[in-house]
N, C-alpha and C positions, 0 to 999 in steps of 0.2 A: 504493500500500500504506500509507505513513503517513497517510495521508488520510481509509484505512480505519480506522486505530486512531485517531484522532482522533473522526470520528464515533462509532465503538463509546463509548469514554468520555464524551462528551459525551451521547451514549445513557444509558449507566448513570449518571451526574451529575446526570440529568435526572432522573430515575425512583428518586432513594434508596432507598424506603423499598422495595421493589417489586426494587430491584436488592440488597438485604440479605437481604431473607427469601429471594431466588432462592438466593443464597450460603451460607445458612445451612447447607442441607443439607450443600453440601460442606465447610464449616466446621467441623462436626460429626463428618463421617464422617473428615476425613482426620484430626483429632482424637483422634479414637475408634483408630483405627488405630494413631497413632503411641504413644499413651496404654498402651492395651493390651498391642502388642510391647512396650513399653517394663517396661512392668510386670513381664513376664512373663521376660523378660531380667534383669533385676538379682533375681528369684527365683530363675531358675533357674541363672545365674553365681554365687550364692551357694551353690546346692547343687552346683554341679560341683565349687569351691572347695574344700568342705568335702569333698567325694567324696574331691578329687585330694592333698587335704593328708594320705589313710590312704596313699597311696604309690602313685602310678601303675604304680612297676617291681617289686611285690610280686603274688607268688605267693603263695596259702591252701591248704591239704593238708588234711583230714579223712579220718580211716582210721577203719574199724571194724574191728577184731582181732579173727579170732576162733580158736578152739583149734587149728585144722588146717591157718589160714589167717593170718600178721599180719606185722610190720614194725615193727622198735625203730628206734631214735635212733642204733645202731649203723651200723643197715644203711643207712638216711636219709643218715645223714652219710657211708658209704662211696662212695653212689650220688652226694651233692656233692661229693665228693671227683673223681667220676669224670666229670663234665659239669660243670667248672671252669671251661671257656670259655663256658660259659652262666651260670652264677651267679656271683653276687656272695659274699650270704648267706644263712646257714642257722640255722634255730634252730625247737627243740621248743619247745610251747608248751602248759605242764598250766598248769589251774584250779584254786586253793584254795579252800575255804570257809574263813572262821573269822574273827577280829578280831585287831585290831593295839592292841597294849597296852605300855605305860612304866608305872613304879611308881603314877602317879598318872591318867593318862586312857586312856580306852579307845575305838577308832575303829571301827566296826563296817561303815560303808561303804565303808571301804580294799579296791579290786581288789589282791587276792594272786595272784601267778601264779608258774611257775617255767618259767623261761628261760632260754637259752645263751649264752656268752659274744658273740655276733655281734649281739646282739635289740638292742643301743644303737644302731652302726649300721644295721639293719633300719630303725628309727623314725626314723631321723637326726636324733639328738638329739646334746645336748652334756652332761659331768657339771657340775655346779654346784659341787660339791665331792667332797672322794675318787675313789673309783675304781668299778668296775662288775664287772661279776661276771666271772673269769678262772676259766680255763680247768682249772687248779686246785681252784678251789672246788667243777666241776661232780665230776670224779671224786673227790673227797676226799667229797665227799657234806657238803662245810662247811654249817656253819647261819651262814651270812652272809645280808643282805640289803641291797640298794640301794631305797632311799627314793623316791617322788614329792618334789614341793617340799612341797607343801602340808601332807602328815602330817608332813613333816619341822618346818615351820613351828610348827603346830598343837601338838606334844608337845613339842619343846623350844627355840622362843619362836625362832629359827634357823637356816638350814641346814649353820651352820657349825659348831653347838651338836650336831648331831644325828649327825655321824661319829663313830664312837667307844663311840656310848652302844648300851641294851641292848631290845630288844623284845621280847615273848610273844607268837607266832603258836600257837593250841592249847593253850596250857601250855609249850612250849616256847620257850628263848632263844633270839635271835638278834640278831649281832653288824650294828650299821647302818656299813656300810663306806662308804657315796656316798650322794649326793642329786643328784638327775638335775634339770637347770637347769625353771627356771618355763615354762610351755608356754602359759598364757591368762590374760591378766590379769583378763580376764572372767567369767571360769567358775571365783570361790573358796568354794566349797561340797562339803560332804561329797557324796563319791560325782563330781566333778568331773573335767576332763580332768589334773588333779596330782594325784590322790589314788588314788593307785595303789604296792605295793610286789611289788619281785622278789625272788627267790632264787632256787638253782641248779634244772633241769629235776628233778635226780637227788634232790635232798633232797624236791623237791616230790613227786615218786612217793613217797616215804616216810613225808612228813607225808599224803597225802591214801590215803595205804594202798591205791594203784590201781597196779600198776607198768607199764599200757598206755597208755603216751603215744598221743592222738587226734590231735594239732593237729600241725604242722608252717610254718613259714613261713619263703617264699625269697623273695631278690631277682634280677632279672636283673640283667648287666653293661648294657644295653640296652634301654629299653625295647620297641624295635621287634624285641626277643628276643622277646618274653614268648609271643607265640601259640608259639611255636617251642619255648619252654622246657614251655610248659604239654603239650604235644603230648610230648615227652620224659619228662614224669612220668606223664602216664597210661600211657604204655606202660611203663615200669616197672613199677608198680601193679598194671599188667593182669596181667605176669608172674607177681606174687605172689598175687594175692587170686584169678585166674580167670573175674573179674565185676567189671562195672561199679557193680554195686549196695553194693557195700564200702568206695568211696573216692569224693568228690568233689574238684575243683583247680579251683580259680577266678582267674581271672587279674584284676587290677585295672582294667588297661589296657583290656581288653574291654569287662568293667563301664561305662566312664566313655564309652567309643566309644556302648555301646547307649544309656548317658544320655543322650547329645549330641545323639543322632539323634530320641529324643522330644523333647528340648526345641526342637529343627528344626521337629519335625512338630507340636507345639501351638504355636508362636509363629504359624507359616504357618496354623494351622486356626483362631485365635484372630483373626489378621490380613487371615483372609479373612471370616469373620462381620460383622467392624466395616467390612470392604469392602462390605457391602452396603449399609450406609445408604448407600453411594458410589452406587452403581446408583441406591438410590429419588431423591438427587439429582440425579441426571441426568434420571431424566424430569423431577423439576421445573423443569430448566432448559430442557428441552425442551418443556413446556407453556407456559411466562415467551416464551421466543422466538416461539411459534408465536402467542400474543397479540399481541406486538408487530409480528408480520407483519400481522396481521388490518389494527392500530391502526395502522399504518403506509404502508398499501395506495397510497394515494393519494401520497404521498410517493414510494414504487417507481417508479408513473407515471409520473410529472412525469420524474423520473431518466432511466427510458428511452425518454421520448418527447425528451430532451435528448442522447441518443445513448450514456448507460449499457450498458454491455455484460451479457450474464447471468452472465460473469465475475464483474463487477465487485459486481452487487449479492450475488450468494454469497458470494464474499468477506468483505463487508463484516457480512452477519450469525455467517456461520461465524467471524469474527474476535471478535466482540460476543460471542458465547457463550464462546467460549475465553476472553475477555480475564474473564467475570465467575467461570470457572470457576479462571483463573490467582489472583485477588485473593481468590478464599474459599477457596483453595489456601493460597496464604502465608499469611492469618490462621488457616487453621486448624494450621499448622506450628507457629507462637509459640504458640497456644492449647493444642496437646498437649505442646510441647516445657512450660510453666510448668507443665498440669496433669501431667505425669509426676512432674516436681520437688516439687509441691504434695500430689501422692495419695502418693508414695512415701515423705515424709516424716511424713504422717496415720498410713502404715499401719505404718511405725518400718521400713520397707525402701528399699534403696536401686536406683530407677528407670535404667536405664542406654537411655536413645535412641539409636538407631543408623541412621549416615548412608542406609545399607539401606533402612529402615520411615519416614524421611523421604521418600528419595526416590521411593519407590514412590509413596507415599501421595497424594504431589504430583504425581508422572507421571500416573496414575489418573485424577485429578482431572481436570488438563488434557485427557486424552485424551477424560475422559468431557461437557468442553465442546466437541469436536472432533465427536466422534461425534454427540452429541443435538442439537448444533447443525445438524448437516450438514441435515435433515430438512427443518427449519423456513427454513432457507437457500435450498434447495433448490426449494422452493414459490414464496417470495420471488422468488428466480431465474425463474419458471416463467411468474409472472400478464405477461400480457396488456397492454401499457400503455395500449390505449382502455379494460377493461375496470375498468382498476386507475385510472384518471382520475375514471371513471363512479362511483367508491367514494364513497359520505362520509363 
C-alpha cells in the first residue's frame, strides 16, 4: 500500500502541469462550495440576528373592533391577568402621528407611540435616566413622556439635560420624565432605532382621537411557551370576535423557526449548484486517469508479467486518483476559506465558514477521486499482460 502512494505521487510529480489542470476542477468546485455557504451564512446569521434581537419570546395581537364585535385594554389585561402562568408581559400599543417639538427645534421623524407600563420590559431595555411610564400615568391619563436617547440628545444637547424639561406632541405639553439608554451606536439618524418617544396607551387614545386600541403585545414566561401561548389567544379572540378574519397573533419564535428553515434550504440549494462543478471534475479526472492508463499500458505489463496482482495494479490507480483528488481538495479548502474572508469583506458582510460546508466539500471531492477513479482503475486492472507488452 505505501508503495502504492509512492508511485501515485511520483505519478503526479511527474506530470505537473497535467496533474494541476486535473485538480483545478476540484479546486474550484470545493471553492465554490465553501465560498458560497459561507456567504450565505454570515447573511443570513445576520438577518436571524436582527430577527431575534425584536424578541424571540414576544407575542403580536392585531384586532379589528368593530361595533357588535371588539376588545379594550381592559379586557386584554383581564385575560393577562388570567393566563399568568403563561405570560410575562403585556402592553397596548397605539400609533401617533405628529412631531416632537422644545421651544427651539422641531423632530418630525420621532416614532410617537402610546404604551403601558410593562413595554420597557417587553423590549428589554434599560432607563438611561429617570423613570418610564407607571402605572399611574396610564389611568390618570398624564401627559408625561419617556424619550429615545437620540431626540433626547438632539433637543437638549443630553440625556440628563432632557428629564424634566417640556415637549409639544400636537400643540400639546408634555412633561419628558426618562430617557431610555442608547440602543445602536450605528444607527444616529433621524427616524433611527433611538429616535422614538412614549407616552401613556390612554392619553394616546386621546391625543390621536381613536379610543380602539388595535395592537397589543405579550411576552411568554418561556419561550418554548409561545406556540402554546399563541394557541391560548386565538381562542380567546375567537370567543369574542366569532371569526378569524378580525384578529391576527403572531408569534416571534415561529417566525424565526420558518426563517431558519429557509436559510437550511438555500444554503443546501446554493451548496448543491456549486456541487456540480464537483461532478464536471470528476469526469475530468476521470478522462486525466483513463489517459494515463492508455500512456501507461506497457508499464501495466511488465508489472504483471513480474507477478502484479489485478489487486495491486487497481489499487495503485484508484489510489492516484484519490490522492490528486485529496490535494485539489485541500487547496481548494485554503482557496475558499481566504476567498470567503476576501468576498465578505469586498461586499462590507461578514463571511462565517463552517466546519459543515468544509467538510462536505472535501469528502465530495475525495469521494468523487474514489468513484471516477474506480473506472479507469479498473480497465488498468483488466488488460492483458502479452497484450499490454505488445503496446508502444
Amino acid at each position: 500500500m505505501l508503495q502504492s502512494f509512492n508511485l501515485a505521487l511520483k505519478s503526479i510529480w511527474g506530470n505537473k502541469m497535467r496533474s494541476f489542470l486535473t485538480m483545478l476542477g476540484i479546486i474550484i468546485g470545493v471553492a465554490a462550495v465553501i465560498i458560497l455557504v459561507s456567504l450565505v451564512n454570515g447573511q443570513m446569521s445576520y438577518m436571524t440576528e436582527s430577527f431575534a434581537s425584536m424578541g424571540t419570546n414576544r407575542i403580536t395581537v392585531n384586532v379589528t373592533n368593530i361595533t357588535t364585535r371588539s376588545v379594550g385594554a381592559d379586557e386584554m389585561y383581564e385575560f393577562f391577568e388570567d393566563n399568568s402562568d403563561l405570560f410575562e408581559e403585556m402592553s397596548p400599543t397605539v400609533q401617533v402621528g405628529g412631531m416632537v417639538k422644545n421651544s427651539q427645534d422641531t423632530m418630525s421623524a420621532t416614532s410617537i407611540s402610546g404604551v403601558g407600563e410593562g413595554y420597557l420590559n417587553i423590549l428589554d431595555r434599560e432607563m438611561f435616566a429617570g423613570r418610564f411610564i407607571q402605572y399611574s400615568d396610564v389611568i390618570g391619563y398624564q401627559k408625561v413622556c419617556v424619550l429615545g436617547y437620540y431626540p433626547a440628545v438632539e433637543l437638549w444637547g443630553s440625556a440628563q439635560q432632557a428629564v424634566g424639561q417640556t415637549v409639544k406632541l400636537n400643540g400639546q405639553a408634555y412633561t419628558v420624565v426618562g430617557v431610555v439608554e442608547r440602543q445602536d451606536d450605528d444607527d444616529w439618524e433621524d427616524g433611527g432605532s433611538d429616535d422614538y418617544l412614549y407616552i401613556p396607551y390612554s392619553t394616546a387614545t386621546k391625543l390621536s382621537q381613536n379610543t380602539n386600541i388595535n395592537n397589543y403585545t405579550f411576552t411568554v414566561k418561556e419561550v418554548n411557551q409561545a406556540t402554546e401561548a399563541k394557541e391560548v389567544i386565538e381562542e380567546y379572540l375567537f370567543t369574542v370576535f366569532k371569526t378569524e378574519d378580525l384578529y391576527n397573533v403572531t408569534a416571534m419564535s415561529e417566525m424565526l423557526d420558518e426563517l431558519n428553515s429557509m436559510i437550511s434550504m438555500m444554503s443546501a440549494v446554493l451548496g448543491g449548484i456549486a456541487g456540480i462543478s464537483l461532478l464536471v471534475a470528476g469526469v475530468g479526472v476521470m478522462n486525466i486517469m483513463l489517459v494515463s492508463v492508455t500512456e501507461r499500458t506497457r508499464e501495466i505489463g511488465i508489472r504483471k508479467s513480474l507477478g502484479a496482482k489485478r489487486r495491486t495494479i487497481m489499487t495503485q490507480f484508484v489510489i492516484e486518483a484519490a490522492m490528486t483528488s485529496t490535494i485539489g481538495g485541500i487547496l481548494g479548502i485554503f482557496l475558499g476559506l481566504g476567498g470567503s474572508v476576501g468576498l465578505g469583506s469586498l461586499l462590507g458582510m461578514t463571511a462565517k465558514p463552517t466546519i459543515g460546508s468544509v467538510g462536505l466539500a472535501f469528502g465530495v471531492s475525495v469521494a468523487i477521486g474514489l468513484i471516477f477513479g474506480y473506472m479507469p482503475a479498473n480497465r488498468a486492472a483488466k488488460l492483458n499482460p502479452i497484450d499490454a507488452l505488445r503496446s508502444e
